[in-house]
Residue frames as qw, qx, qy, qz and C-alpha x, y, z in Angstrom:
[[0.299, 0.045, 0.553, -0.776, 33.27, 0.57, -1.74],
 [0.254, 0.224, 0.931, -0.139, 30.16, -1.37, -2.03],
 [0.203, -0.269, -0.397, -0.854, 26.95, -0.17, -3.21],
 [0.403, 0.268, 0.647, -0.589, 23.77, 0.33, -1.15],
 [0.165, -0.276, -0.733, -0.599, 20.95, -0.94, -3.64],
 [0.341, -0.018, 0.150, -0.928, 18.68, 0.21, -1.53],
 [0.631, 0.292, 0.691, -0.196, 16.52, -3.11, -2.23],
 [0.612, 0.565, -0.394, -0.388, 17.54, -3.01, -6.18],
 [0.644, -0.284, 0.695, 0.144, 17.91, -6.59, -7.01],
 [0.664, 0.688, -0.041, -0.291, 19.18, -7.61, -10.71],
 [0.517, -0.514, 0.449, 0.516, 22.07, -9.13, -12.32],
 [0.684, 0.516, 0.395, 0.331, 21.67, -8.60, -16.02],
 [0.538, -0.013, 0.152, 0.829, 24.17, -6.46, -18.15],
 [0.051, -0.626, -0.135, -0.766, 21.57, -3.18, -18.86],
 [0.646, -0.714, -0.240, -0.123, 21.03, -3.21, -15.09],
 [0.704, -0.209, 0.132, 0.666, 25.01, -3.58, -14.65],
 [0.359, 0.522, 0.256, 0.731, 25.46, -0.78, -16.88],
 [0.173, -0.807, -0.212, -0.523, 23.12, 1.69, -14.63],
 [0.749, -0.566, -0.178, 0.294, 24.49, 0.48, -11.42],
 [0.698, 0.055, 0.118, 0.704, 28.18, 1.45, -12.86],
 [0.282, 0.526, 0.124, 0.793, 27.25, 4.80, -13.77],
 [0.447, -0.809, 0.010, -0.382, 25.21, 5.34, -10.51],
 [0.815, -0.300, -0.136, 0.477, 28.40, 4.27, -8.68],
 [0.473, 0.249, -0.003, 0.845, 30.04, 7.04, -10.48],
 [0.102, -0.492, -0.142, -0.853, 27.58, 10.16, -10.12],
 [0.606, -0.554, -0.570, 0.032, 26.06, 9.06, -6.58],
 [0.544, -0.572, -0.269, 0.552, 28.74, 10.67, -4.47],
 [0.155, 0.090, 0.105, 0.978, 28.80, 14.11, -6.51],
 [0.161, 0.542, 0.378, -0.733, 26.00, 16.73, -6.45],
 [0.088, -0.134, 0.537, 0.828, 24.98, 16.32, -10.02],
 [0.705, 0.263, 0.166, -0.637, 21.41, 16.67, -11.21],
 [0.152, -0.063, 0.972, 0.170, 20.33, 13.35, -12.37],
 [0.554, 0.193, -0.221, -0.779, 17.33, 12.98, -14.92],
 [0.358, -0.016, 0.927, -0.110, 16.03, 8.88, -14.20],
 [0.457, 0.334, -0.389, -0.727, 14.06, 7.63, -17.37],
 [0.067, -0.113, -0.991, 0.033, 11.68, 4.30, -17.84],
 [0.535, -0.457, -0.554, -0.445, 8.42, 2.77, -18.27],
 [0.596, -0.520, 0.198, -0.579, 6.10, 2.93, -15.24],
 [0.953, -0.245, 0.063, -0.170, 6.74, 0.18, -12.84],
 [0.743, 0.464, -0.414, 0.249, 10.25, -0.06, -13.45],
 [0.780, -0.229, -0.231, 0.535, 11.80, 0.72, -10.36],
 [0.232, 0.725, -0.051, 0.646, 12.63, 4.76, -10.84],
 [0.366, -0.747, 0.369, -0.414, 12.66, 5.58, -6.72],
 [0.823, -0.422, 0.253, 0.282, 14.60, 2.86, -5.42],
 [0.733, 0.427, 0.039, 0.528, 16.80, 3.65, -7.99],
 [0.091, -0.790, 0.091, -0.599, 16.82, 7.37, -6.90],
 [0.660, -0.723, 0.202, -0.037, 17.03, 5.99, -3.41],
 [0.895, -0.219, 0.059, 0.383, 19.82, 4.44, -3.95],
 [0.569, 0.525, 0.013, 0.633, 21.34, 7.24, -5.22],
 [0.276, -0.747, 0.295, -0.527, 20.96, 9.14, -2.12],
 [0.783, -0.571, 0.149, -0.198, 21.80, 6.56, -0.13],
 [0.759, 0.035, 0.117, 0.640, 25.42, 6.21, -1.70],
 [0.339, 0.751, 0.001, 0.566, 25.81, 10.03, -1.60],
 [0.335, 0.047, -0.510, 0.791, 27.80, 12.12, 1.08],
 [0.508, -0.294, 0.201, -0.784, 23.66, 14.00, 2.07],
 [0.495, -0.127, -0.860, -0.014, 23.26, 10.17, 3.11],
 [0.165, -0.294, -0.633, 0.697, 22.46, 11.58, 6.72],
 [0.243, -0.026, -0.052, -0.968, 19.99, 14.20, 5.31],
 [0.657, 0.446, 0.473, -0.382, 15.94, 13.81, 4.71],
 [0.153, 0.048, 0.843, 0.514, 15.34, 11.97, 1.25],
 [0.224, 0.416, 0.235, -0.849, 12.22, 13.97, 0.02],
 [0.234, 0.091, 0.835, 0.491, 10.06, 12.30, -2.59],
 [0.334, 0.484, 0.326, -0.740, 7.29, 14.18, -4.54],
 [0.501, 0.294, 0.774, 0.252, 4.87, 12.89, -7.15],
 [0.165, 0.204, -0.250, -0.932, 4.36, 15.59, -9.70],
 [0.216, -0.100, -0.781, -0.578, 1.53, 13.83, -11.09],
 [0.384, -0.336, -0.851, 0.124, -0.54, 12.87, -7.77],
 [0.210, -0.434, -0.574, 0.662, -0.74, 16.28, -6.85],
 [0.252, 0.878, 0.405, -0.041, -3.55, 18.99, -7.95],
 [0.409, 0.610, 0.088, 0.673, -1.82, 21.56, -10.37],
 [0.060, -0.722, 0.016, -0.689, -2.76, 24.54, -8.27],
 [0.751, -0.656, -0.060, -0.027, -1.40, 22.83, -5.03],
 [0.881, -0.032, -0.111, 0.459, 2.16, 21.67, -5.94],
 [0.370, 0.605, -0.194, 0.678, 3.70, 25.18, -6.17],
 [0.393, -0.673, 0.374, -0.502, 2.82, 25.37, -2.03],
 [0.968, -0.070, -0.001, 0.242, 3.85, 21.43, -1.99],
 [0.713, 0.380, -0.268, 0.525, 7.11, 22.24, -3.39],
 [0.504, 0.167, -0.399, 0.748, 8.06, 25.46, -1.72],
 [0.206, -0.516, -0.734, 0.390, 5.00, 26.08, 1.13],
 [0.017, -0.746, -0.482, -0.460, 3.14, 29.04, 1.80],
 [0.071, 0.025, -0.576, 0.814, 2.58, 31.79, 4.48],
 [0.057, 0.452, 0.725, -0.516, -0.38, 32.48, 6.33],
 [0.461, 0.721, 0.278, -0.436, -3.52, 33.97, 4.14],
 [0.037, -0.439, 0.430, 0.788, -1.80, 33.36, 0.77],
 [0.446, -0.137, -0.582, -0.666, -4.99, 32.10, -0.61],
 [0.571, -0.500, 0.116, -0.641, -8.10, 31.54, 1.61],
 [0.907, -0.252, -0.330, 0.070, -7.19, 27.53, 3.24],
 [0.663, 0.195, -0.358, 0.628, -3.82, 28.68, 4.17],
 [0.559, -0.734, -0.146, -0.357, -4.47, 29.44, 7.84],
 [0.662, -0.663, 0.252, 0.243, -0.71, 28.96, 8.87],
 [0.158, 0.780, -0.574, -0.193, 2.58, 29.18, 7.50],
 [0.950, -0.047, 0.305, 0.051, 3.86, 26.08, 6.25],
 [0.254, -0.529, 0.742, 0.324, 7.25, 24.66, 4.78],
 [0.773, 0.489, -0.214, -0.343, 7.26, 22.92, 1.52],
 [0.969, -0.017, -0.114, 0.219, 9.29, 19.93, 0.21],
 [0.514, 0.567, -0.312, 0.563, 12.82, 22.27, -0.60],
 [0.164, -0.665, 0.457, -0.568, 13.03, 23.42, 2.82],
 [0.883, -0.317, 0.285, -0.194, 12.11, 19.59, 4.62],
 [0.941, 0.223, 0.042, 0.250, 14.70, 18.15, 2.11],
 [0.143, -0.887, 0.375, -0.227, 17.43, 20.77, 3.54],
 [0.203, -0.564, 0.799, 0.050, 21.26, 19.50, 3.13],
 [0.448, -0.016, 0.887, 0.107, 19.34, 16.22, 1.42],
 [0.072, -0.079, 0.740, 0.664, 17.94, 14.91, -1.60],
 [0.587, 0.428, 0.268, -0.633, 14.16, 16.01, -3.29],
 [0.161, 0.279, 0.907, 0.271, 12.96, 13.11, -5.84],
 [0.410, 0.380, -0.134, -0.818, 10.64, 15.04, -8.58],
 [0.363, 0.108, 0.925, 0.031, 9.12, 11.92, -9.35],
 [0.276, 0.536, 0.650, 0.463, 6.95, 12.30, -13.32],
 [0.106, -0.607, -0.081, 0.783, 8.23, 15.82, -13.57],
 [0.037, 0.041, 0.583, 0.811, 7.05, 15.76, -16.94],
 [0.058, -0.699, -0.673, -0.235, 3.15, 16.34, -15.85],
 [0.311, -0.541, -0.371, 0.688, 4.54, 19.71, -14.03],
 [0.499, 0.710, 0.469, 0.162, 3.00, 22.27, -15.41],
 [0.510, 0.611, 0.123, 0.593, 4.64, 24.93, -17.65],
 [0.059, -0.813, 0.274, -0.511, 4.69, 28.36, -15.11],
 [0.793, -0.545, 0.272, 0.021, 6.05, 25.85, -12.09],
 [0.880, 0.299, -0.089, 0.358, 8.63, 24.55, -14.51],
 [0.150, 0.904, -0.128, 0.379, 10.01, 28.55, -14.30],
 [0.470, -0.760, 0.332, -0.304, 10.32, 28.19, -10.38],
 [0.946, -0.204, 0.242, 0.076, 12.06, 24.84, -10.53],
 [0.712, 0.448, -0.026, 0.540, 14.47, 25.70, -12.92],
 [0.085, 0.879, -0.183, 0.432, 15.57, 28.74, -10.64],
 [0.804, -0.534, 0.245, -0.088, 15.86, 26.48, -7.78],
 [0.918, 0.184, 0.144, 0.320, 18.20, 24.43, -9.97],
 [0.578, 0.485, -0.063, 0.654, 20.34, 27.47, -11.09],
 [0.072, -0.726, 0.103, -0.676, 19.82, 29.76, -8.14],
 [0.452, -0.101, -0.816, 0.346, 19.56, 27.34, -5.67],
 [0.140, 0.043, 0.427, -0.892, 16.52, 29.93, -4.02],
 [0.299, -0.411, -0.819, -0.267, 13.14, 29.89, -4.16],
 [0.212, -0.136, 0.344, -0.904, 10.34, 31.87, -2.10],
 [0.073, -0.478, -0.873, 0.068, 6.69, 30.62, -0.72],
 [0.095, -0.546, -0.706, -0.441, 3.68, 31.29, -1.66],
 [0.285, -0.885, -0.156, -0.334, 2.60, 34.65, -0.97],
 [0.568, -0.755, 0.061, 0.320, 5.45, 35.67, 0.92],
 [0.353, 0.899, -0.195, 0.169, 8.51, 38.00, -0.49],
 [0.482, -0.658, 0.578, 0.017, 11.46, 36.76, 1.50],
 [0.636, 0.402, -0.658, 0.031, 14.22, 34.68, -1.11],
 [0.691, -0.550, 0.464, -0.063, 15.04, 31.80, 0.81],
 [0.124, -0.603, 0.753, 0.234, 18.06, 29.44, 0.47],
 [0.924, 0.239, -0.004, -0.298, 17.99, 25.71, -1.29],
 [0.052, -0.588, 0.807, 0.013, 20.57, 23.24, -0.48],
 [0.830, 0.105, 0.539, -0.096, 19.53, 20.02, -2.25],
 [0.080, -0.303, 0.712, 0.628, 20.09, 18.22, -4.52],
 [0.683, 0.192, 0.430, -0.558, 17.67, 17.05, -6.98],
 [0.186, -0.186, 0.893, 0.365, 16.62, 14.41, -8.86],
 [0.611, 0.225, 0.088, -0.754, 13.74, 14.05, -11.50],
 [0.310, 0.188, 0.932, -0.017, 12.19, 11.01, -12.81],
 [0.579, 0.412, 0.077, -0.699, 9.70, 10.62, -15.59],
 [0.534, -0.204, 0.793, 0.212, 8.19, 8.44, -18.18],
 [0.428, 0.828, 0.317, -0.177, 7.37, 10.40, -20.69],
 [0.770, 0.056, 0.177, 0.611, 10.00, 11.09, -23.50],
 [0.218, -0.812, -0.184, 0.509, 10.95, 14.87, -22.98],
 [0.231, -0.371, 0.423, 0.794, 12.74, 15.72, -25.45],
 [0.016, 0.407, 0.665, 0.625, 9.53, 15.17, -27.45],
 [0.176, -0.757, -0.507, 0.372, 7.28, 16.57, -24.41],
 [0.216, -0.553, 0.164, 0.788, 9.86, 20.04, -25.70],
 [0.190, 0.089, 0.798, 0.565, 9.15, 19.40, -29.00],
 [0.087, -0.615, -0.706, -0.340, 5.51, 20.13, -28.55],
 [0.152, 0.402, -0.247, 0.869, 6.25, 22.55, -26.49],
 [0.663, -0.565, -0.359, -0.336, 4.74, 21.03, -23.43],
 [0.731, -0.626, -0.076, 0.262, 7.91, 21.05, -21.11],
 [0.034, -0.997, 0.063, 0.027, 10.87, 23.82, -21.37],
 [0.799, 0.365, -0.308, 0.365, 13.89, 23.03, -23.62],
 [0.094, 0.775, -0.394, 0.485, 15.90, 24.94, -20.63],
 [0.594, -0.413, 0.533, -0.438, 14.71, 23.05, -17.77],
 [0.944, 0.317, 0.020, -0.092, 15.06, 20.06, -19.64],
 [0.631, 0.515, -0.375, 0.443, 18.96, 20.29, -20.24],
 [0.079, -0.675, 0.516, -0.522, 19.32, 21.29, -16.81],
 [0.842, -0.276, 0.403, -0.228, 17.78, 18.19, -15.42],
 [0.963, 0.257, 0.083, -0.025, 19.20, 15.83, -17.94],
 [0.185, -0.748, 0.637, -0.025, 22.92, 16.65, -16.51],
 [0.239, -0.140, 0.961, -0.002, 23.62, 12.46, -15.84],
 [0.797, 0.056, -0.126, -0.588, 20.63, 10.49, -17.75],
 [0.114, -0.204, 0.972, 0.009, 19.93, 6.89, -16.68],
 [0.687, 0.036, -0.383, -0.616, 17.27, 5.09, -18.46],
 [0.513, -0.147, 0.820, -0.205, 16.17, 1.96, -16.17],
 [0.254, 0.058, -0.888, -0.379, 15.68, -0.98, -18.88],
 [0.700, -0.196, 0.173, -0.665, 12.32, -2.36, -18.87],
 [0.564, -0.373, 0.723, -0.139, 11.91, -5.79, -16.94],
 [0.832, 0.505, 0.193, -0.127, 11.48, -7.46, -20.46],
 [0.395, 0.832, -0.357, 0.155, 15.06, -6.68, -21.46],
 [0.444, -0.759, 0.283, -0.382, 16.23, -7.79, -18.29],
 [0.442, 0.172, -0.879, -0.052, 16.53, -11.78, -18.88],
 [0.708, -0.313, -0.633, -0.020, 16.41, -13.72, -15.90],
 [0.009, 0.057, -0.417, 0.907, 16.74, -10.95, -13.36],
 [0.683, -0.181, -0.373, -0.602, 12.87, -11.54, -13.75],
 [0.770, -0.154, -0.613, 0.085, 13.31, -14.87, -11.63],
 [0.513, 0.057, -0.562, 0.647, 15.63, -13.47, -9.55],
 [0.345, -0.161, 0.229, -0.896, 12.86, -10.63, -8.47],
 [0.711, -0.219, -0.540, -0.394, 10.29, -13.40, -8.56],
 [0.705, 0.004, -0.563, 0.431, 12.18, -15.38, -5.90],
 [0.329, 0.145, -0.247, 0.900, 12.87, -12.36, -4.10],
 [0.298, -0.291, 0.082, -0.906, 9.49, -11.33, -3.57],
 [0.821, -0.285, -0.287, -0.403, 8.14, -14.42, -2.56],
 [0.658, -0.105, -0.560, 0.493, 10.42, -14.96, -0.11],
 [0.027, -0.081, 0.404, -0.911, 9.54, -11.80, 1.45],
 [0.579, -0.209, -0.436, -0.657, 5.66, -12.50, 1.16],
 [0.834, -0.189, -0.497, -0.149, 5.68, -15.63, 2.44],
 [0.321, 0.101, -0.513, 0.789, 7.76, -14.39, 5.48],
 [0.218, -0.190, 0.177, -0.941, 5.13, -11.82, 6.18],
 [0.688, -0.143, -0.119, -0.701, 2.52, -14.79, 6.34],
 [0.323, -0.481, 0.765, -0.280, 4.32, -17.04, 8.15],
 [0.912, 0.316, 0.192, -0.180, 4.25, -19.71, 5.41],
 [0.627, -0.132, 0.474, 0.604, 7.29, -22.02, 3.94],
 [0.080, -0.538, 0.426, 0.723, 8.98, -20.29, 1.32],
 [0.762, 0.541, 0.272, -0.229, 7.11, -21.03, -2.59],
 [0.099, -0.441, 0.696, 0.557, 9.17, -21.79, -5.43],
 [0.545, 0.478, -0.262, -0.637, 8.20, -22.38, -9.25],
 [0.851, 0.154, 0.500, 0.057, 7.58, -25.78, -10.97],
 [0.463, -0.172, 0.448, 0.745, 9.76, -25.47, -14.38],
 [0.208, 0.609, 0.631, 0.432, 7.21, -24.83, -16.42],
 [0.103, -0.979, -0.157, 0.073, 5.32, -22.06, -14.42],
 [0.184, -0.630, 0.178, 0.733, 9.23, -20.41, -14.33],
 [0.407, 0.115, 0.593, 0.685, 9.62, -21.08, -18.24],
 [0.142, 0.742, 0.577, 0.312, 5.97, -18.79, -18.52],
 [0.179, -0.931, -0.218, 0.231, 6.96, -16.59, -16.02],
 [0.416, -0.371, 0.416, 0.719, 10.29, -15.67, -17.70],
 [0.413, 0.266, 0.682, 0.542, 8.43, -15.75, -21.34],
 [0.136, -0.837, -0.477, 0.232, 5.77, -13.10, -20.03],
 [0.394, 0.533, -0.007, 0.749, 6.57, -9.44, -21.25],
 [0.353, -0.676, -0.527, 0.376, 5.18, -7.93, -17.97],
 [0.019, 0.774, 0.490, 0.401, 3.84, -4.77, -19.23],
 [0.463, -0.874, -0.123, -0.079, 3.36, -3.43, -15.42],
 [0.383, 0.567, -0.584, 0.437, 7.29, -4.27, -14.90],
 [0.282, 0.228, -0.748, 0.555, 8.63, -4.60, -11.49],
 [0.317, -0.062, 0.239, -0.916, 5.18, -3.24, -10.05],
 [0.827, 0.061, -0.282, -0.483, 3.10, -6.25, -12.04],
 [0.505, 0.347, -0.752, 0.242, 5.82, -8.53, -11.06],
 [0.238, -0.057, -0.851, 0.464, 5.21, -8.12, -7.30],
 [0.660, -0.063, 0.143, -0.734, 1.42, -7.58, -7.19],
 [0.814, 0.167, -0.428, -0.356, 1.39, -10.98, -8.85],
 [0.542, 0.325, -0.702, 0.330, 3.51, -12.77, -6.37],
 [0.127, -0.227, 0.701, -0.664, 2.16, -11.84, -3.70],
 [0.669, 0.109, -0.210, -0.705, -1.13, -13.11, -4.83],
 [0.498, 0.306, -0.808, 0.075, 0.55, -16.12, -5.29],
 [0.392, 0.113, -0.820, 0.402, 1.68, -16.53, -2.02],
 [0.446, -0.102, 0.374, -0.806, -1.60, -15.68, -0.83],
 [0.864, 0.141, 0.098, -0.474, -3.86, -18.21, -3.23],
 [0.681, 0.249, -0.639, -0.257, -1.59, -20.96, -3.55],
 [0.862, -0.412, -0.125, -0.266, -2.42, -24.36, -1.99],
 [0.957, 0.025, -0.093, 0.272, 0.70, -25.96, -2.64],
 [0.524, -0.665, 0.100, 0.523, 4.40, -25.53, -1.80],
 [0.358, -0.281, 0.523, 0.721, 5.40, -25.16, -5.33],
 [0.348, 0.544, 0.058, -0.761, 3.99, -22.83, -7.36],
 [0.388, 0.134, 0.747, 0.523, 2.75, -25.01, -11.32],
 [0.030, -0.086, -0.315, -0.945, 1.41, -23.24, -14.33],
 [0.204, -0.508, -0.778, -0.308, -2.32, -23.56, -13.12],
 [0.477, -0.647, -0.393, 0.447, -1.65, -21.28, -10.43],
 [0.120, -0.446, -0.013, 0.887, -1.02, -18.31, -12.32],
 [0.392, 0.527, 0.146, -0.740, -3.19, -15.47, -13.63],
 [0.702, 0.596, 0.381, -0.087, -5.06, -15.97, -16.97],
 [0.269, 0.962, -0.044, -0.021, -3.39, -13.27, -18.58],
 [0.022, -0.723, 0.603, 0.336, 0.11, -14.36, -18.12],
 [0.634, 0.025, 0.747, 0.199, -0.72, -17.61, -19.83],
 [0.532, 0.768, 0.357, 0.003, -2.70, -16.19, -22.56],
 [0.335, 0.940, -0.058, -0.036, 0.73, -13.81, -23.12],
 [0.668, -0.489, 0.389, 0.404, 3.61, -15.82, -22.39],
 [0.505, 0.678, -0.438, -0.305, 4.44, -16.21, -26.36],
 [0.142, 0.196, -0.959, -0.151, 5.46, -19.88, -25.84],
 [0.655, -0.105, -0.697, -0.275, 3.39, -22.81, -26.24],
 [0.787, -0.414, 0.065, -0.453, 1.16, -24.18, -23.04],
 [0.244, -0.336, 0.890, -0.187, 3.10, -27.29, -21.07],
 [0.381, -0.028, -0.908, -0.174, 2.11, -30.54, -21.75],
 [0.573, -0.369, 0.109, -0.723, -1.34, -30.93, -19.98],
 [0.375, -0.236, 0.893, -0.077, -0.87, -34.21, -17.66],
 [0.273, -0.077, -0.842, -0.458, -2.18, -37.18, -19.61],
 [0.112, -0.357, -0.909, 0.185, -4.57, -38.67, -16.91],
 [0.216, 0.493, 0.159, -0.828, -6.63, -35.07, -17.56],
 [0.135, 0.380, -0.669, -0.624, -6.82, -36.09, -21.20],
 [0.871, 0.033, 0.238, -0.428, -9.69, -38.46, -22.99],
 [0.664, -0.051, 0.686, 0.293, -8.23, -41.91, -24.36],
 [0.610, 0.435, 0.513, 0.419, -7.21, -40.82, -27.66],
 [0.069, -0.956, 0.032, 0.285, -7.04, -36.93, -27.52],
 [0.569, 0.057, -0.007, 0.820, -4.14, -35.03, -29.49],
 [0.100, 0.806, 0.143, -0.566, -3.88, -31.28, -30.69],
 [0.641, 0.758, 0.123, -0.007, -4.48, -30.09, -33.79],
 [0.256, -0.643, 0.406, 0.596, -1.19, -29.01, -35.73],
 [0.105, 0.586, -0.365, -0.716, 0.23, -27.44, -38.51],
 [0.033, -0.159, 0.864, 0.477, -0.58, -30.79, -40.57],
 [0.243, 0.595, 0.741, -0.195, -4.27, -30.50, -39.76],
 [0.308, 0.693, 0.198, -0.621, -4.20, -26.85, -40.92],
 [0.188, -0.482, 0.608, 0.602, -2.33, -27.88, -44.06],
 [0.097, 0.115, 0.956, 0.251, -3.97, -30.57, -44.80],
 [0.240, 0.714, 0.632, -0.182, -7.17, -28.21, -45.30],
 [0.308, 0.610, 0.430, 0.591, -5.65, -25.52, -46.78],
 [0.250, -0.920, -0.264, -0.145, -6.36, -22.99, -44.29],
 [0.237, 0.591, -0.432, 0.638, -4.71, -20.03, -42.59],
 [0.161, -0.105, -0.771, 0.607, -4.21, -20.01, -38.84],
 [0.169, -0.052, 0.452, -0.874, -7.30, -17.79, -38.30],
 [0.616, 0.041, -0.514, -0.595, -9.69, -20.04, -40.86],
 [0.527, 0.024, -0.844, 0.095, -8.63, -22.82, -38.83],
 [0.073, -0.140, -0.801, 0.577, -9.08, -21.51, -35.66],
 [0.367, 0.151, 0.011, -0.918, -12.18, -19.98, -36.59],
 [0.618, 0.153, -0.716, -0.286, -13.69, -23.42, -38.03],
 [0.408, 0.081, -0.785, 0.459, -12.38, -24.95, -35.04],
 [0.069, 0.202, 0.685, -0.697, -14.62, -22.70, -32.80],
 [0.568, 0.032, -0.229, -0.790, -17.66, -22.59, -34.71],
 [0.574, -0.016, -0.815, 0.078, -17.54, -26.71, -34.46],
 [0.288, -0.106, -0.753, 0.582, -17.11, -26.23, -30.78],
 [0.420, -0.060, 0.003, -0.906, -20.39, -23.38, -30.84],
 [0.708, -0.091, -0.399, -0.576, -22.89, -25.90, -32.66],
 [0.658, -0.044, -0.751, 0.043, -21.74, -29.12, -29.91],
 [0.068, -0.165, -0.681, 0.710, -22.19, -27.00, -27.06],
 [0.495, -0.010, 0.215, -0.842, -25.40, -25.46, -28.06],
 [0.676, -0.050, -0.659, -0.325, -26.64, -29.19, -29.52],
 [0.326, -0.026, -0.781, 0.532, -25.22, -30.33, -25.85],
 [0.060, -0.201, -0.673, 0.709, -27.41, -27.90, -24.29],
 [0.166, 0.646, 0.736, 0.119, -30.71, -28.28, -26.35],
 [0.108, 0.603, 0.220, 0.759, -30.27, -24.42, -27.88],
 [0.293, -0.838, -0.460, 0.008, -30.03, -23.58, -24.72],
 [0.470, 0.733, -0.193, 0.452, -27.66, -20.34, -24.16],
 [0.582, -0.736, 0.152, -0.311, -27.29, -20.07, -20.79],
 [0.948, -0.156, 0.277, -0.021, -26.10, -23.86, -20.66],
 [0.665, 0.711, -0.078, 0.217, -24.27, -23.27, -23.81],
 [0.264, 0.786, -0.438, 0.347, -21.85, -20.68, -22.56],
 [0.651, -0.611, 0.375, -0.249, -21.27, -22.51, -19.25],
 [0.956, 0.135, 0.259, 0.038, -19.94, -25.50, -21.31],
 [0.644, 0.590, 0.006, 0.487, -17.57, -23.42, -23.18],
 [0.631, -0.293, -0.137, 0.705, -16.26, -21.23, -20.24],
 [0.124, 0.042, 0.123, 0.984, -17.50, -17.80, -21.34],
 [0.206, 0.405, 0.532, -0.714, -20.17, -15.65, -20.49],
 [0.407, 0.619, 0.653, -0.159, -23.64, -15.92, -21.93],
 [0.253, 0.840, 0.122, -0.465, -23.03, -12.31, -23.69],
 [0.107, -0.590, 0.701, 0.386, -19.85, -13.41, -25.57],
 [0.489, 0.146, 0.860, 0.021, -21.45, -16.41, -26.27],
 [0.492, 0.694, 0.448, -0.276, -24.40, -14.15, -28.29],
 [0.184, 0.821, -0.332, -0.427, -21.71, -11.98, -30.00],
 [0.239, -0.267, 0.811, 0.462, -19.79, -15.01, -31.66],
 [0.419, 0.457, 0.783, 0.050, -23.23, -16.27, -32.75],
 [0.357, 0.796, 0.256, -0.416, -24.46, -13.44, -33.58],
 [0.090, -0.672, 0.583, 0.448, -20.61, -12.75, -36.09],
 [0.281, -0.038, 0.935, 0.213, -21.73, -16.30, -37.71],
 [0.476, -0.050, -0.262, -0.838, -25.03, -15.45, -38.14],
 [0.193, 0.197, -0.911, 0.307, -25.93, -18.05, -35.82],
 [0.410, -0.623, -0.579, -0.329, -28.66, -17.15, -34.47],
 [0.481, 0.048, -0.519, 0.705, -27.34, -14.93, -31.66],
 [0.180, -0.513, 0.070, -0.837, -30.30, -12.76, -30.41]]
């Protein structure tokens, strides 16, 4: 039988690996403990695990432990009755009773705090659970699933999350690989979101010059799956052209790709231009940071000579604000006040 992915798209082997095991544990009722850096992808993952399970037909029930005020979530989770504290001006249902016969997503159950942990772990072994201010045990037919990215077994360690409830959640662990690890499942989400973008703005489809892919592949993306498509759409908002080239993305993934800048066209270039290299720094002696440090001090005194000591003019020549400008001087002794 297939797999719903639920929109998970990936083909690299640590992504293969989780798929395989959520193939296995999808259509049982085990607790499942989902592990990974922010931005990775944890609820689609979780969806998809309810959406290959036999409560497929149920309510899928997702709750951020983290998003919600300590001294609300315990009438989030399992609701309240009428006057159990002075807002509560009706009876209300919580998540465990809307996610009846389907699946509740504890999404960064590791900010929950310590006396909620108590009630969640009974839910888990007792499958009951009562609301706020009210005395009446009521059933619990879900299943859950927790998420977090925080490393629990040290969270226990400090005794900030409850070595009991901890083993009980961490029945099946799947650790989603961060999107660095991934290879070229990177592209393939690249692709993937900018074909849905550019749908939604009723614009031909973008696609990468080589370069721009070779940066975007080289890029550790930090944010993961979450930085991935903020940045794409952007894209497919501020580019002119049909095909995305390496001038068209952010500062910040050039400055961190870890490979070397493309070849900068020539007809940009004065007659005679190279770049420095390794046989300039050699051939002075220096380390990389002497050099580069040398290198911009040079470039300090010809923009402020350029702009008759003026600073203003200065930094505008060099591409950096006026204050940065004072602080390098100021690090040289430059005259920077």
């Amino acid at each position: 039988m297939e797999l719903n992915l639920s929109g998970m798209v990936g083909q690299s082997p640590c992504l293969g690996e989780v798929l395989r095991v959520l193939s296995k544990v999808a259509p049982t009722d085990s607790t499942v403990l989902v592990t990974g850096e922010s931005g990775t992808g944890k609820e689609l993952l979780v969806r998809a695990l309810h959406a290959n399970s036999r409560r497929v037909g149920k309510p899928f029930v997702p709750v951020n432990c983290g998003a919600i005020p300590r001294e609300l979530l315990e009438s989030e989770l399992f609701g309240h009755e009428k006057g159990a504290f002075t807002s509560a001006v009706r009876t209300r249902q919580g998540r465990f009773e809307l996610a009846e016969g389907g699946t509740i997503f504890l999404d960064e159950i590791g900010e929950m705090d310590l006396s909620l942990q108590v009630k969640i772990l009974r839910a888990l072994q007792e499958k009951e659970f009562e609301r706020v201010g009210g005395d009446k045990t009521l059933k619990a037919d879900v299943r859950i699933v927790a998420a977090t990215n925080r490393d629990l077994e040290a969270e226990v360690q400090a005794g900030r999350f409850r070595e009991d409830l901890y083993y009980r959640l961490n029945v099946i662990p799947l650790h989603l690989p961060p999107l660095r690890e991934r290879g070229e499942d990177v592209l393939l989400l690249a692709d993937h979101f900018l074909r849905r973008f550019c749908r939604q703005k009723n614009r031909a489809t973008l696609t990468f010059a080589r370069p721009a892919r070779d940066m975007i592949l080289a890029y550790p993306w930090p944010g993961n799956v979450r930085e991935l498509e903020n940045i794409m759409e952007r894209l497919s908002i501020l580019c002119e052209n049909d095909e995305i080239a390496v001038e068209d993305l952010p500062r910040k993934v050039l400055d961190n790709a870890g490979v070397a800048p493309p070849p900068i066209v020539a007809a940009c270039l004065p007659a005679g231009f190279r770049w420095p290299c390794l046989g300039d720094m050699e051939a002075k002696s220096m380390g990389l940071k002497e050099f580069l440090d040398t290198m911009e001090e040079k470039l300090l005194v010809e923009a402020l000579g350029r702009a008759g000591g003026v600073k203003n003019q200065a930094a505008e020549l060099l591409g950096i604000k006026r204050t940065t400008l004072i602080e390098k001087l100021k690090k040289r002794n430059m005259g920077g006040e």
